[in-house]
C-alpha positions, 0 to 999 in steps of 0.5 A, a space after each residue: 494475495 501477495 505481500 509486495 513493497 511498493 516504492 513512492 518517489 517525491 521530490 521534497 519541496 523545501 531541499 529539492 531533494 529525491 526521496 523514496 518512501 517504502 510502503 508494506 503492500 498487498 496485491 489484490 490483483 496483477 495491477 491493484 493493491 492496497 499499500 498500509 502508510 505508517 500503519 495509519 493509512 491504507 491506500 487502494 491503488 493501481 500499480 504496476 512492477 518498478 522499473 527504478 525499483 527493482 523487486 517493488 512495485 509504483 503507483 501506476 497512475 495516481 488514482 488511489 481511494 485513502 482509508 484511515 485505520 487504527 493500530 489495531 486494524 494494522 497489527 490485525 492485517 500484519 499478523 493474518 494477512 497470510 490467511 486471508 482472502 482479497 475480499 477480507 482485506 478490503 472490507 477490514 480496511 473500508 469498515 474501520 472507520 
């Protein structure tokens, strides 16, 4: 398992102006990762290399499960992620709630 940047691209409703957001990722596999959103929230989603974004990677086409996690379940996969497997990751993540 790999930790990667994954780049998230909007366009702010009230300024119209672009924003880019950057979100700590893990890729379980080539093409899906679960990204962590302000140590709140951790999404399981498809995503492919950025090509706006050189050296992160995009959602690749929107589909993405939300799981809600708790500070402790954030520092707890901060600090050992290096040491765990995919499968012990999503189950940390899908059980926190």
């Amino acid at each position: 398992m790999r930790k990667v940047k994954i780049a998230y691209y909007y366009e702010d409703l009230p300024s119209n102006r672009p924003v880019v957001e950057y979100a700590d990722g893990f890729l379980i596999t080539d093409n899906l990762a679960i990204s962590i959103a302000d140590g709140k929230v951790a999404v399981l989603e498809r995503v492919k290399p950025s090509e706006t974004f050189p050296g992160c990677y995009e959602s690749d086409d929107g589909d993405y499960m939300q799981f809600n996690i708790t500070e402790d379940v954030y520092n707890q996969i901060m600090r050992n992620y290096t040491n765990m497997n995919e499968i012990e990751l999503l189950n940390i993540v899908a059980n926190c709630g």
